[in-house]
PyMOL CGO cylinders between C-alpha atoms (Angstrom):
from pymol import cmd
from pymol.cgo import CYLINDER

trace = [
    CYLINDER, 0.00, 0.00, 0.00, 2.61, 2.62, -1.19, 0.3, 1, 1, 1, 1, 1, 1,
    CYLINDER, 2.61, 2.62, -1.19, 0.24, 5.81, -0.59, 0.3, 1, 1, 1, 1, 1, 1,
    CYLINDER, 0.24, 5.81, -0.59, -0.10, 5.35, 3.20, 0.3, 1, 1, 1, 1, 1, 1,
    CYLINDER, -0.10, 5.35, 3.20, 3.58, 5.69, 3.67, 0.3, 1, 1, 1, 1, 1, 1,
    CYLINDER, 3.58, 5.69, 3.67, 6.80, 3.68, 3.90, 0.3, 1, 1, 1, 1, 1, 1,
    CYLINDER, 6.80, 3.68, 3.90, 7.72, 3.33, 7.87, 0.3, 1, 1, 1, 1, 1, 1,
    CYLINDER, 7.72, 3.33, 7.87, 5.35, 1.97, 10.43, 0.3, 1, 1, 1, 1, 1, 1,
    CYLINDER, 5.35, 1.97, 10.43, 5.65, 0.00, 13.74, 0.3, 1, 1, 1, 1, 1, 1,
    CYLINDER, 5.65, 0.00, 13.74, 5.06, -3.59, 14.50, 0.3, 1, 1, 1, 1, 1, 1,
    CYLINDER, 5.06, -3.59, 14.50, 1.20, -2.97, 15.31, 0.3, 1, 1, 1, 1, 1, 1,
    CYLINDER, 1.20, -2.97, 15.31, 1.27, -0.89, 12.25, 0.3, 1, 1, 1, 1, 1, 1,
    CYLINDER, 1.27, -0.89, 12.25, 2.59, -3.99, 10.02, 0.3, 1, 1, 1, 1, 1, 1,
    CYLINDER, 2.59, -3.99, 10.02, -0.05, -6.34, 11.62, 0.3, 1, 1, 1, 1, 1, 1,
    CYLINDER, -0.05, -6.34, 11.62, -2.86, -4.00, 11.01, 0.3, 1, 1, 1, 1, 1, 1,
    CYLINDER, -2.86, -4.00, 11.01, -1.36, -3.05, 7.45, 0.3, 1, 1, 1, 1, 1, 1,
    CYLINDER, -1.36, -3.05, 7.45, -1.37, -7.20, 7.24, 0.3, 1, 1, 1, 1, 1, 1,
    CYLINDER, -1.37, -7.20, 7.24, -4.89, -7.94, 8.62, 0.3, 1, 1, 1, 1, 1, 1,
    CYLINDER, -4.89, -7.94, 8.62, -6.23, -5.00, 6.28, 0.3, 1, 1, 1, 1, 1, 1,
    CYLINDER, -6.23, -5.00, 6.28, -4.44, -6.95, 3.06, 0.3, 1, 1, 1, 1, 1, 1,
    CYLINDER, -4.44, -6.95, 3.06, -6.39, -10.21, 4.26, 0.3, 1, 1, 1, 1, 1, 1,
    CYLINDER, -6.39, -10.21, 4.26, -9.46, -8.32, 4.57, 0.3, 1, 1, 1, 1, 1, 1,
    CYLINDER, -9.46, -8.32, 4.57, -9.67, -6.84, 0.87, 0.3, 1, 1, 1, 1, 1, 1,
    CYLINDER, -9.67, -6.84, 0.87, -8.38, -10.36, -0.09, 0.3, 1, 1, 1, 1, 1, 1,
    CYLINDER, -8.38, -10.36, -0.09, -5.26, -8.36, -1.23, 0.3, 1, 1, 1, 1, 1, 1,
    CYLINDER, -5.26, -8.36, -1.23, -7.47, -6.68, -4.28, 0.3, 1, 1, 1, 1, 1, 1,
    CYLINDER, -7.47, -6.68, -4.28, -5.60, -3.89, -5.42, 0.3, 1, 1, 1, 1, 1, 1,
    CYLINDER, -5.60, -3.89, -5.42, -8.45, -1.24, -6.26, 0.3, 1, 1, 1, 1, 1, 1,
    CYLINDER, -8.45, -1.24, -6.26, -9.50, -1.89, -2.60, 0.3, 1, 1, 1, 1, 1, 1,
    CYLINDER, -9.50, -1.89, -2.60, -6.37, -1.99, -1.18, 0.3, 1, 1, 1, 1, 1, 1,
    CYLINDER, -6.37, -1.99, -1.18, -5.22, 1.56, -2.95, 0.3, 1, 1, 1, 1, 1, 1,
    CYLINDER, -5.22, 1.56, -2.95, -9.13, 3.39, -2.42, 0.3, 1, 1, 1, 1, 1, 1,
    CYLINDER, -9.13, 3.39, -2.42, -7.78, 2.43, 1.92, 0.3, 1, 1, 1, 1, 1, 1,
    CYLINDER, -7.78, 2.43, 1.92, -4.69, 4.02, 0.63, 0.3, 1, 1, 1, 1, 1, 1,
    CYLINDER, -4.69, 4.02, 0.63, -6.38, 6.99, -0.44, 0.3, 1, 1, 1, 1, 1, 1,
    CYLINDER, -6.38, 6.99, -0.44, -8.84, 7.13, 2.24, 0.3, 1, 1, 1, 1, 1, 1,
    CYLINDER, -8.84, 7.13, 2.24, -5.93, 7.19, 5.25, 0.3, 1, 1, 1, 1, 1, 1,
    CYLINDER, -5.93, 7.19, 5.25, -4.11, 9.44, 3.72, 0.3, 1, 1, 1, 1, 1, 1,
    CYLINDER, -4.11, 9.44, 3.72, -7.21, 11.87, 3.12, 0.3, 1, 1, 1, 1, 1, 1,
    CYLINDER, -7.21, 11.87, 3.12, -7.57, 11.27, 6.29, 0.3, 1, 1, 1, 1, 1, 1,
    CYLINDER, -7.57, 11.27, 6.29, -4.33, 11.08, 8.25, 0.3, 1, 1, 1, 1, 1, 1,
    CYLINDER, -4.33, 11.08, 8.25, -5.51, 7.94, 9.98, 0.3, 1, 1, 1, 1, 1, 1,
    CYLINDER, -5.51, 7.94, 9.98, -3.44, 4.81, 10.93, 0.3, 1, 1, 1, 1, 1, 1,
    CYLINDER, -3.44, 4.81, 10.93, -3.91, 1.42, 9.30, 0.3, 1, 1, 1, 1, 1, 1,
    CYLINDER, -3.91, 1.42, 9.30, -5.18, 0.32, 13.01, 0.3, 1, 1, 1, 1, 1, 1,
    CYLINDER, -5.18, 0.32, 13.01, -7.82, 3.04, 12.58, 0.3, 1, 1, 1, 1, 1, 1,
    CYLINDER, -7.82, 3.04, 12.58, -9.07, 2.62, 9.41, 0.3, 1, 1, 1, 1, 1, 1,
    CYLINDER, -9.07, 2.62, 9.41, -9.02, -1.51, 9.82, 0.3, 1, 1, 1, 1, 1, 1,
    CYLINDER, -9.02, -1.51, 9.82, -11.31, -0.87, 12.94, 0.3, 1, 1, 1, 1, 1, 1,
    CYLINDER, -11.31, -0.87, 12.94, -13.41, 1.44, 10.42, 0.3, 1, 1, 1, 1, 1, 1,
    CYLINDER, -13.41, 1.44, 10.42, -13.18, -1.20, 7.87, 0.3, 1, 1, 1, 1, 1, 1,
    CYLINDER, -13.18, -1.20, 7.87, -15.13, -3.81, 10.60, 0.3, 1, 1, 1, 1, 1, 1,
    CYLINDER, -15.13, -3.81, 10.60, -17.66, -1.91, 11.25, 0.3, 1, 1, 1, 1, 1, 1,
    CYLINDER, -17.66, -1.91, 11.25, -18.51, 0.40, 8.19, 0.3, 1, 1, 1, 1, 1, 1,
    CYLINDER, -18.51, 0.40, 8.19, -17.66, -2.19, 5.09, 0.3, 1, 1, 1, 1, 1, 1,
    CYLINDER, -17.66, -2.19, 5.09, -20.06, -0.93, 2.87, 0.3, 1, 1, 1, 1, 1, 1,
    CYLINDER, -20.06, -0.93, 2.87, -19.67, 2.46, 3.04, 0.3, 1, 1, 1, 1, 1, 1,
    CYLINDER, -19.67, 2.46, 3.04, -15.75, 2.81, 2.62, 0.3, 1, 1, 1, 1, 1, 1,
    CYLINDER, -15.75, 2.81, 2.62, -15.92, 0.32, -0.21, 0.3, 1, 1, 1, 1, 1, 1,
    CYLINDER, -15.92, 0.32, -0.21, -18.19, 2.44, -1.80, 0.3, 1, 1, 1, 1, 1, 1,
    CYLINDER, -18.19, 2.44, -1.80, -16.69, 5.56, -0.99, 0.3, 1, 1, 1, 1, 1, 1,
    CYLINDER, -16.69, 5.56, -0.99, -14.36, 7.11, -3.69, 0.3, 1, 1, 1, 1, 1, 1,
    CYLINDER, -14.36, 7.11, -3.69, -11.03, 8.23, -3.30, 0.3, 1, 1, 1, 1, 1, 1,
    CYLINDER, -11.03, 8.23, -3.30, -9.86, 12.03, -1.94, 0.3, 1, 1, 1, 1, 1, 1,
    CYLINDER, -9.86, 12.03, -1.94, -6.67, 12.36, -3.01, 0.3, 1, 1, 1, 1, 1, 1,
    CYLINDER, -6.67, 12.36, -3.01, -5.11, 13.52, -6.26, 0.3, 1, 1, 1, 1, 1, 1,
    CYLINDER, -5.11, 13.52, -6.26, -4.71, 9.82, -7.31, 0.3, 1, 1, 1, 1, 1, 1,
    CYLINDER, -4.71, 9.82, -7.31, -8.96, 10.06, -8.03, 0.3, 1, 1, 1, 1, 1, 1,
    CYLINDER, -8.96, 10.06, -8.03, -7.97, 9.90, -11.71, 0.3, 1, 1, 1, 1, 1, 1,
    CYLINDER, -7.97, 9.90, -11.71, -6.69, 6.78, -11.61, 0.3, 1, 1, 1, 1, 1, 1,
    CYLINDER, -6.69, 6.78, -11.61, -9.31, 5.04, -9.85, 0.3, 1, 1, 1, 1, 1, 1,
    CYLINDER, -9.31, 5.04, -9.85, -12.00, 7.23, -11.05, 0.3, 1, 1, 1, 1, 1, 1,
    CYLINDER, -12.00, 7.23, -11.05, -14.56, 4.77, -9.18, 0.3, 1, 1, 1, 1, 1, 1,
    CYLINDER, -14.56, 4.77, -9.18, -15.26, 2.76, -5.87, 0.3, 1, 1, 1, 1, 1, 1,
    CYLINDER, -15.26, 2.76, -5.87, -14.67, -0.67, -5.40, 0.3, 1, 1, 1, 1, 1, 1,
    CYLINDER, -14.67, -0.67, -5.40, -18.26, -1.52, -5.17, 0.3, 1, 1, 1, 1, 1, 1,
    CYLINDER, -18.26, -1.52, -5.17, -19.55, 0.49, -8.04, 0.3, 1, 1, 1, 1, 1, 1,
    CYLINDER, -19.55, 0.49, -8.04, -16.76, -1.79, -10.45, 0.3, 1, 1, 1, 1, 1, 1,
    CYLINDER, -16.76, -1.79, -10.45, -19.22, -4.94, -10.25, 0.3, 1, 1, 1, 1, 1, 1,
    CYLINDER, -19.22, -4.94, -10.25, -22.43, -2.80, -10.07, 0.3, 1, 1, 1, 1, 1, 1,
    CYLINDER, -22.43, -2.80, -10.07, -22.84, -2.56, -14.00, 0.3, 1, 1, 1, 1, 1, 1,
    CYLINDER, -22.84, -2.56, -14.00, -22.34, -6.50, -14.69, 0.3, 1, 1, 1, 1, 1, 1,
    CYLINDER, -22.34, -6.50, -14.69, -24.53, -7.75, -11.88, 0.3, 1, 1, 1, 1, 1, 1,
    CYLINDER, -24.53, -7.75, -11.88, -27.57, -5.12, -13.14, 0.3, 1, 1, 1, 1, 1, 1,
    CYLINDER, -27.57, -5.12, -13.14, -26.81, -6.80, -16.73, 0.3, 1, 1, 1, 1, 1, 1,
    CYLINDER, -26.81, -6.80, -16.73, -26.81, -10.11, -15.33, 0.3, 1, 1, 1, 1, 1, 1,
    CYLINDER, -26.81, -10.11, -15.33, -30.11, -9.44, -13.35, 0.3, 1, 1, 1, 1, 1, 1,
    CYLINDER, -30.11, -9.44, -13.35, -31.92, -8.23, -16.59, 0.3, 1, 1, 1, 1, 1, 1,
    CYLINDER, -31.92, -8.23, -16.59, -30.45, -10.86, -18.88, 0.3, 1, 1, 1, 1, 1, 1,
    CYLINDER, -30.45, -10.86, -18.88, -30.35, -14.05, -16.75, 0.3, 1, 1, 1, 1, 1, 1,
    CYLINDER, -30.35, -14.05, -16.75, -31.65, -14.23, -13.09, 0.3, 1, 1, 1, 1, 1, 1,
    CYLINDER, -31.65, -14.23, -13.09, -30.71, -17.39, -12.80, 0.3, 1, 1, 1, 1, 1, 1,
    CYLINDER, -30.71, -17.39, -12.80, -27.23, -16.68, -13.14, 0.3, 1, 1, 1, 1, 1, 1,
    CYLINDER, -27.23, -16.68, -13.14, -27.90, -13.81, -10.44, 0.3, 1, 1, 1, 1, 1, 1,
    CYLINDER, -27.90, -13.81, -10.44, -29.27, -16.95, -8.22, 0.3, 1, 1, 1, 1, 1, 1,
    CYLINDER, -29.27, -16.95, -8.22, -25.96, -18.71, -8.54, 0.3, 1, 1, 1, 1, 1, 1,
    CYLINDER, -25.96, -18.71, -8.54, -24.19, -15.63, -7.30, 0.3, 1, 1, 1, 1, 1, 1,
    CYLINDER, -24.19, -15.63, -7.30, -26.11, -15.51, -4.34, 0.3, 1, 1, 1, 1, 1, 1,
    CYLINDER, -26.11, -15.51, -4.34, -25.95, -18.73, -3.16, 0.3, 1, 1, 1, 1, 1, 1,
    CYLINDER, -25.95, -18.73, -3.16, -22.00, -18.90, -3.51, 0.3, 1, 1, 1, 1, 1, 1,
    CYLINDER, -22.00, -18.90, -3.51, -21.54, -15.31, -1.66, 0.3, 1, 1, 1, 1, 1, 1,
    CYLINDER, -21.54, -15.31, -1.66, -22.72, -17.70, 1.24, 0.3, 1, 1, 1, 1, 1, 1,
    CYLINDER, -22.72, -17.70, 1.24, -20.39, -20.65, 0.48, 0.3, 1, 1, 1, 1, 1, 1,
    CYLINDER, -20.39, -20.65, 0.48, -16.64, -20.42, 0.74, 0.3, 1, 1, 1, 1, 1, 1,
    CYLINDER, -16.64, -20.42, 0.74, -14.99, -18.17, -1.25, 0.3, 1, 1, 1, 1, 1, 1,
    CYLINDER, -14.99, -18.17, -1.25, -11.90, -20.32, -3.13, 0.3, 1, 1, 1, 1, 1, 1,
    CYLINDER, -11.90, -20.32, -3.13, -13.60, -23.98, -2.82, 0.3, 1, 1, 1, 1, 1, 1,
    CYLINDER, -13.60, -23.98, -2.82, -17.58, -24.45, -3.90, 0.3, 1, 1, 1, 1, 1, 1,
    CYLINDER, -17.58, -24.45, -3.90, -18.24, -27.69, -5.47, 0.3, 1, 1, 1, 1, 1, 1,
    CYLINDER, -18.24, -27.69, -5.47, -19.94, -27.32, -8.13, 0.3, 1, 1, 1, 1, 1, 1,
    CYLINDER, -19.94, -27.32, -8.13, -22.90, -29.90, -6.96, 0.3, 1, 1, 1, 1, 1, 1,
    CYLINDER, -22.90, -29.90, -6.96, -23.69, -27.89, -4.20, 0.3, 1, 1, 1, 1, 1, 1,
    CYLINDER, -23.69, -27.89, -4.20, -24.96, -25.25, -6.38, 0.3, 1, 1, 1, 1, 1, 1,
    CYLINDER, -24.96, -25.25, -6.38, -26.77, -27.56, -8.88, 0.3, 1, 1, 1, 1, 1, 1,
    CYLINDER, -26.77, -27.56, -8.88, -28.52, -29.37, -5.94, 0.3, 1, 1, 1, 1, 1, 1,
    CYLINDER, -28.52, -29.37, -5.94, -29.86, -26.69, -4.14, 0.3, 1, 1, 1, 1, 1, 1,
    CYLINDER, -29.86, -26.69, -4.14, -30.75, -24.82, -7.24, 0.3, 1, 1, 1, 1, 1, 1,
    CYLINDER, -30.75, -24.82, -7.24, -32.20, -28.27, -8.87, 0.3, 1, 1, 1, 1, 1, 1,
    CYLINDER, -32.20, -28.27, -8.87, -30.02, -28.05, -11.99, 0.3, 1, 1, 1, 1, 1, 1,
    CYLINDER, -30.02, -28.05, -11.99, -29.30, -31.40, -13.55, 0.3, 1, 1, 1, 1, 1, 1,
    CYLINDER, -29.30, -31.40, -13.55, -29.11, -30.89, -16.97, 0.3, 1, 1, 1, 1, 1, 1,
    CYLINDER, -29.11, -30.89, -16.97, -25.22, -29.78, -18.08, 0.3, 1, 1, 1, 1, 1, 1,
    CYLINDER, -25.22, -29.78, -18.08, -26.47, -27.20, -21.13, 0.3, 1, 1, 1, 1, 1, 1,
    CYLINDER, -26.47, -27.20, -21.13, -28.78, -25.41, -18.96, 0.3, 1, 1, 1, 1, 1, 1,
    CYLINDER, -28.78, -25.41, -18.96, -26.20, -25.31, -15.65, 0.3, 1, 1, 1, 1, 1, 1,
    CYLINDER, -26.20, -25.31, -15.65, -23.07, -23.70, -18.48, 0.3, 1, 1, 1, 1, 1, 1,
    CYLINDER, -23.07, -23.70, -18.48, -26.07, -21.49, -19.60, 0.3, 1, 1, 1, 1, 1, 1,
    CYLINDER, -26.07, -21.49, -19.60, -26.73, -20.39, -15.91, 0.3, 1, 1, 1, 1, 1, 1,
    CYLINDER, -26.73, -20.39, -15.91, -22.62, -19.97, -15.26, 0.3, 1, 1, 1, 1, 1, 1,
    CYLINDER, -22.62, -19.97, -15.26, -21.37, -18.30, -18.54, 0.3, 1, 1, 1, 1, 1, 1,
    CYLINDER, -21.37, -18.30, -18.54, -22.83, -14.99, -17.89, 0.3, 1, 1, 1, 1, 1, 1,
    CYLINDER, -22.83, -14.99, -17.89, -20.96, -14.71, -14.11, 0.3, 1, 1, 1, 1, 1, 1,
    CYLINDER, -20.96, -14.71, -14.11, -17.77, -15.98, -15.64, 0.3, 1, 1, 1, 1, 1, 1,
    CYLINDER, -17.77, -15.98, -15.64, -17.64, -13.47, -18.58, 0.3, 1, 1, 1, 1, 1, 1,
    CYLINDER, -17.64, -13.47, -18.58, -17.40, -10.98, -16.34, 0.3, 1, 1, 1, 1, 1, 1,
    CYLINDER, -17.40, -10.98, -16.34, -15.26, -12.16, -14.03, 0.3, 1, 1, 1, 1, 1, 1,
    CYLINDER, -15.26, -12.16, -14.03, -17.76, -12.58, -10.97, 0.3, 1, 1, 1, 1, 1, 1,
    CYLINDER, -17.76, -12.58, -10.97, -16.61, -16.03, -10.87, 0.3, 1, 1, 1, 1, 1, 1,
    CYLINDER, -16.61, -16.03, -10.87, -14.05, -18.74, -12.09, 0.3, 1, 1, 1, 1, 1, 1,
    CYLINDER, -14.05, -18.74, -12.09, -14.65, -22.28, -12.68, 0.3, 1, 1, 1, 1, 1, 1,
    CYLINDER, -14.65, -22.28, -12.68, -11.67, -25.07, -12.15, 0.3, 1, 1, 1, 1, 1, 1,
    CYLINDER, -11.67, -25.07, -12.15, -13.27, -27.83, -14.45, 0.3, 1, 1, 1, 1, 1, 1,
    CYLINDER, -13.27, -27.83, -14.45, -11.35, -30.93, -13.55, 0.3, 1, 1, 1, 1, 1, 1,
    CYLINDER, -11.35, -30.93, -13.55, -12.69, -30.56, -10.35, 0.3, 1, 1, 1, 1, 1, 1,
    CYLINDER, -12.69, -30.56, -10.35, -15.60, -29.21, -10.79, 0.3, 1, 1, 1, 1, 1, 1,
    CYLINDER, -15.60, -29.21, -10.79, -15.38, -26.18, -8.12, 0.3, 1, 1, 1, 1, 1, 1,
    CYLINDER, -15.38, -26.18, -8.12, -16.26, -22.96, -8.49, 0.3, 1, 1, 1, 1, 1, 1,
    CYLINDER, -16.26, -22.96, -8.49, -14.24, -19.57, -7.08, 0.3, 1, 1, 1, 1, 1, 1,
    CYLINDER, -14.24, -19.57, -7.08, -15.23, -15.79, -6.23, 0.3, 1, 1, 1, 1, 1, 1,
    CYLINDER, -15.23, -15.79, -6.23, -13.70, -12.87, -4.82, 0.3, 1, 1, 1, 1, 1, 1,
    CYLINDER, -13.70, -12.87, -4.82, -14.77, -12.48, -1.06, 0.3, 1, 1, 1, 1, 1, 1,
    CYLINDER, -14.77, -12.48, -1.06, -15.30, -8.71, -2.16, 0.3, 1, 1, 1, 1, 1, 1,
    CYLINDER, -15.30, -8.71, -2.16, -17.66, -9.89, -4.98, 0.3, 1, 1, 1, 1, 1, 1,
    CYLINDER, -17.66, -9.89, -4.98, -19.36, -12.25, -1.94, 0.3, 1, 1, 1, 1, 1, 1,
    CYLINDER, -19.36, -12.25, -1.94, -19.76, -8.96, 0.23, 0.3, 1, 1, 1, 1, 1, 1,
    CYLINDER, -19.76, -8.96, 0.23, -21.06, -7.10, -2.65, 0.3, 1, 1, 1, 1, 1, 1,
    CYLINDER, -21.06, -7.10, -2.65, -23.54, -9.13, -3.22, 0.3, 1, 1, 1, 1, 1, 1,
    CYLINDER, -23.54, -9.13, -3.22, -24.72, -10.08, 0.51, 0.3, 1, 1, 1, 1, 1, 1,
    CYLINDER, -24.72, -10.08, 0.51, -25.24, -5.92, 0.79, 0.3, 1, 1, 1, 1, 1, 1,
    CYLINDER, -25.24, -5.92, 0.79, -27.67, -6.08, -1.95, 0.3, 1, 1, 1, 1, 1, 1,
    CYLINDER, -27.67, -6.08, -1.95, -29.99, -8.57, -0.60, 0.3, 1, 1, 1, 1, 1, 1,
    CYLINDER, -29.99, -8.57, -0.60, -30.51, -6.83, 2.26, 0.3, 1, 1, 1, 1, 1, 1,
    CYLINDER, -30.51, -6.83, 2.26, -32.97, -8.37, 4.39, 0.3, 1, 1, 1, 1, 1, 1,
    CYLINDER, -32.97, -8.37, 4.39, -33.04, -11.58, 1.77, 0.3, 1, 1, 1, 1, 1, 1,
    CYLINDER, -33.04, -11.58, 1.77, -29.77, -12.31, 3.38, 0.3, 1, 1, 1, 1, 1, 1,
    CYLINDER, -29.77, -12.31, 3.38, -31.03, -14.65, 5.72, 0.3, 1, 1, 1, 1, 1, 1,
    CYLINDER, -31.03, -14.65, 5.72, -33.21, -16.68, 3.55, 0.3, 1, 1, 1, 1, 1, 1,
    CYLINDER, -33.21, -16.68, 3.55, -29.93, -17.18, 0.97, 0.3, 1, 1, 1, 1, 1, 1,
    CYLINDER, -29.93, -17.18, 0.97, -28.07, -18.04, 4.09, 0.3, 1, 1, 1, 1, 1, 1,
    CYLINDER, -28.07, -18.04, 4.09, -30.33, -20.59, 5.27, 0.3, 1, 1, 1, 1, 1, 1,
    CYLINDER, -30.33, -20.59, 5.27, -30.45, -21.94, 1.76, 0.3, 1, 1, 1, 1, 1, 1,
    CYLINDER, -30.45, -21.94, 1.76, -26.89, -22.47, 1.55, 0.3, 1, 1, 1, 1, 1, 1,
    CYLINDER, -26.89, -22.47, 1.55, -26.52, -24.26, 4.84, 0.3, 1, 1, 1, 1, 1, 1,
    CYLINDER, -26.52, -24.26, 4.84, -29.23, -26.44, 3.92, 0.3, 1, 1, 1, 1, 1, 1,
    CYLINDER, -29.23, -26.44, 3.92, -27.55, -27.47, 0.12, 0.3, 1, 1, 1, 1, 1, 1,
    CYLINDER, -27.55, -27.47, 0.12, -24.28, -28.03, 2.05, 0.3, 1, 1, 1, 1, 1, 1,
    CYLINDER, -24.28, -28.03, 2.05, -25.96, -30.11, 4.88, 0.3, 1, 1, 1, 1, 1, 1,
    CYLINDER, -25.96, -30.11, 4.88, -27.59, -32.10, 2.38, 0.3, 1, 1, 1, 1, 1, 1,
    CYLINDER, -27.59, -32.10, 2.38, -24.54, -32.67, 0.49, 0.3, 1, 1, 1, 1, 1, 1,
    CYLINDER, -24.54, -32.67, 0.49, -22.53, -34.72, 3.05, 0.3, 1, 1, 1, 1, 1, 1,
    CYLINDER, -22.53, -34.72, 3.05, -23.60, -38.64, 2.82, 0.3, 1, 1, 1, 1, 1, 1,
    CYLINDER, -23.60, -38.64, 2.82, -25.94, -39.60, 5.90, 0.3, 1, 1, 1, 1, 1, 1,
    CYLINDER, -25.94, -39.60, 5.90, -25.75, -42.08, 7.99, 0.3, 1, 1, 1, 1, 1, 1,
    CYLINDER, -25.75, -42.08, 7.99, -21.89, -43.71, 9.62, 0.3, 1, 1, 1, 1, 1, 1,
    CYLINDER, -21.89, -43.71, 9.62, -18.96, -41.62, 7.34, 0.3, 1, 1, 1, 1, 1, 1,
    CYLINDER, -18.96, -41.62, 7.34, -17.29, -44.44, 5.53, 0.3, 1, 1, 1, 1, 1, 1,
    CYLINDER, -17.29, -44.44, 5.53, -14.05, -44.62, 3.76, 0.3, 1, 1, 1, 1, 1, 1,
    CYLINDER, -14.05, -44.62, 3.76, -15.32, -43.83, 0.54, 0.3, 1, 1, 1, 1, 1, 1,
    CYLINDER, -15.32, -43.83, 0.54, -16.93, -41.15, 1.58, 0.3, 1, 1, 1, 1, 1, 1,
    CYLINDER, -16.93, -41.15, 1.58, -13.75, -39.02, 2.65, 0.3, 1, 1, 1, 1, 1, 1,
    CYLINDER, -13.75, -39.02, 2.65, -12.78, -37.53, -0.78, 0.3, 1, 1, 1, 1, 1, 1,
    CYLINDER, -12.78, -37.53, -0.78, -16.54, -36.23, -1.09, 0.3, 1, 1, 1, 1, 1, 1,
    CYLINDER, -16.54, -36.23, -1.09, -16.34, -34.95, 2.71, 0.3, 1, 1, 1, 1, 1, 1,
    CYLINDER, -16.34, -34.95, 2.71, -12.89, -33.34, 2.20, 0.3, 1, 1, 1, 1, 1, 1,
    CYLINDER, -12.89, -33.34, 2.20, -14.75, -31.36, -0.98, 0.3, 1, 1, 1, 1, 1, 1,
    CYLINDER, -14.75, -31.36, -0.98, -17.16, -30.01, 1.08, 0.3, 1, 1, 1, 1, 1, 1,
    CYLINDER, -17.16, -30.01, 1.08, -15.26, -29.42, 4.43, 0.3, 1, 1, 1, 1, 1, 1,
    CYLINDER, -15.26, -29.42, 4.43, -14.37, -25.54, 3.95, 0.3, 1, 1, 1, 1, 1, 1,
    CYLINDER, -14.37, -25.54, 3.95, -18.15, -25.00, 2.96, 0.3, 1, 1, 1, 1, 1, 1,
    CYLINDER, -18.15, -25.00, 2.96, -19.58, -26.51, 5.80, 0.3, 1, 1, 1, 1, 1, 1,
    CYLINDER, -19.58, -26.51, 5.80, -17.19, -24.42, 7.88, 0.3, 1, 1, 1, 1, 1, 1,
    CYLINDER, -17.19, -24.42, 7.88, -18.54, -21.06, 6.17, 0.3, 1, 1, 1, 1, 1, 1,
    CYLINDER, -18.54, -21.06, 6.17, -21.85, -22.80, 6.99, 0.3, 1, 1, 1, 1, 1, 1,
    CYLINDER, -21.85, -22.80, 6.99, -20.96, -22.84, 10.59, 0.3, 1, 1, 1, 1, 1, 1,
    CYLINDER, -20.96, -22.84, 10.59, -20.63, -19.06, 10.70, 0.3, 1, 1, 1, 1, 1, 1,
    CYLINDER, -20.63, -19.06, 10.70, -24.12, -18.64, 9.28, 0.3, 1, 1, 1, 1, 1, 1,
    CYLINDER, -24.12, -18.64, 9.28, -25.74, -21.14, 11.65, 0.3, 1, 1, 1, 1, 1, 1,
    CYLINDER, -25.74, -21.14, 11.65, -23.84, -19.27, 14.73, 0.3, 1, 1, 1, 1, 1, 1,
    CYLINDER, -23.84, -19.27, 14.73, -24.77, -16.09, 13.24, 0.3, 1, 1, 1, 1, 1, 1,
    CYLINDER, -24.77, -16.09, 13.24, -28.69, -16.70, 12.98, 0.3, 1, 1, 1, 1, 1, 1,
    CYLINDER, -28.69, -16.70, 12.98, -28.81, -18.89, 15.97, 0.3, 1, 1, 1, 1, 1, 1,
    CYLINDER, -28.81, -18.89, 15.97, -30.33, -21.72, 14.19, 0.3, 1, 1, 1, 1, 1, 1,
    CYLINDER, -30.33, -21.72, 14.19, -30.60, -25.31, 15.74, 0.3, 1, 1, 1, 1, 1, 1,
    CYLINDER, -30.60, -25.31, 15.74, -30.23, -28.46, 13.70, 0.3, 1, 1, 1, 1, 1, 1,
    CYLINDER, -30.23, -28.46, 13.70, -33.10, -29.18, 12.02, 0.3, 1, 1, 1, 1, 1, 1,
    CYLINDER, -33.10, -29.18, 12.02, -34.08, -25.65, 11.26, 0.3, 1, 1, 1, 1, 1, 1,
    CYLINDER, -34.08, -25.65, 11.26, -30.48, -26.09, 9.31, 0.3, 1, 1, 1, 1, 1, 1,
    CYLINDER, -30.48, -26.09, 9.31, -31.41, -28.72, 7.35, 0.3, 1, 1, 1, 1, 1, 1,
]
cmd.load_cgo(trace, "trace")
């Protein structure tokens, strides 16, 4: 983050760190905090302690400085354009998106998606996908079938659901619950658990986060 300065101290570095893992080290977001504490003459501890409780608005905020021209728009407004499109032109795409902002970020399996959206035919399910990966929203590994987004994309896209949030939330948890075989975990069964592992941990923060018991979760 050159802007903010080329000296700090050791709780400087860790904040200047934690702030890097919380943009997922994109660089539009990481030079709009630039901008921002240097508008501002704040520290990285101060504006990471911004960043955890006022997300939405700093990412949307655009820069002060004399670097504006560079970066003539805020982080959030980049992805605003293609997710209108996609909403006009293929909802169902916009579905996909919103389940996976509630699904780990680098590892969804692919059949966590098509079984909670009940998608079994291939055509229809690269149909649904090829909108989101044109522009970039997501990316597709497909030897192994996963699916990847940037956590900023994930955030993006919680904001606008607003109070739908939950119900997306609660979907998720449910497609990921239903994933995992039932029943005693055999050995077969590992590679397919493994798959869904950092899911079901995402999961978890939902289910803590909403206070919901088993069953509801299911």
């Amino acid at each position: 983050m050159p802007r903010a300065g080329s000296t700090c101290d050791q709780a400087e570095y860790q904040a200047a760190q934690a702030l890097v893992t919380a943009l997922d080290g994109l660089p539009l977001a990481l030079d709009q905090a630039a901008a921002y504490i240097g508008a501002n003459l704040c520290t990285f501890q101060d504006y990471l302690t911004l960043y955890q409780h006022h997300a939405q608005a700093l990412l949307a905020e655009r820069g002060l400085t004399a670097f504006d021209a560079d970066h003539p728009l805020p982080v959030v407004a980049t992805w605003q354009p293609s997710l209108e499109k996609i909403a006009a032109s293929s909802p169902d795409t916009l579905d996909v998106l919103h389940l996976c902002a509630f699904l780990d970020a680098d590892q969804i399996p692919e059949s966590i998606s098509r079984h909670a959206l009940n998608t079994a035919d291939d055509f229809v399910w690269n149909a649904w996908l090829k909108p989101a990966l044109q522009y970039s929203l997501l990316h597709r590994i497909p030897q192994d079938k996963q699916l990847s987004l940037h956590r900023l994309v994930q955030q993006v896209l919680r904001w606008e659901l607003d109070t739908a949030q939950h119900d997306w939330a609660m979907q998720a948890v449910t497609a990921v619950a239903e994933a995992f075989p039932q029943g005693e975990i055999e050995f077969e069964h590992w590679a397919l658990c493994k798959s869904l592992l950092p899911c079901a941990v995402q999961c978890a923060q939902w289910v803590g986060r909403y206070a919901w018991s088993g069953h509801q979760a299911r």
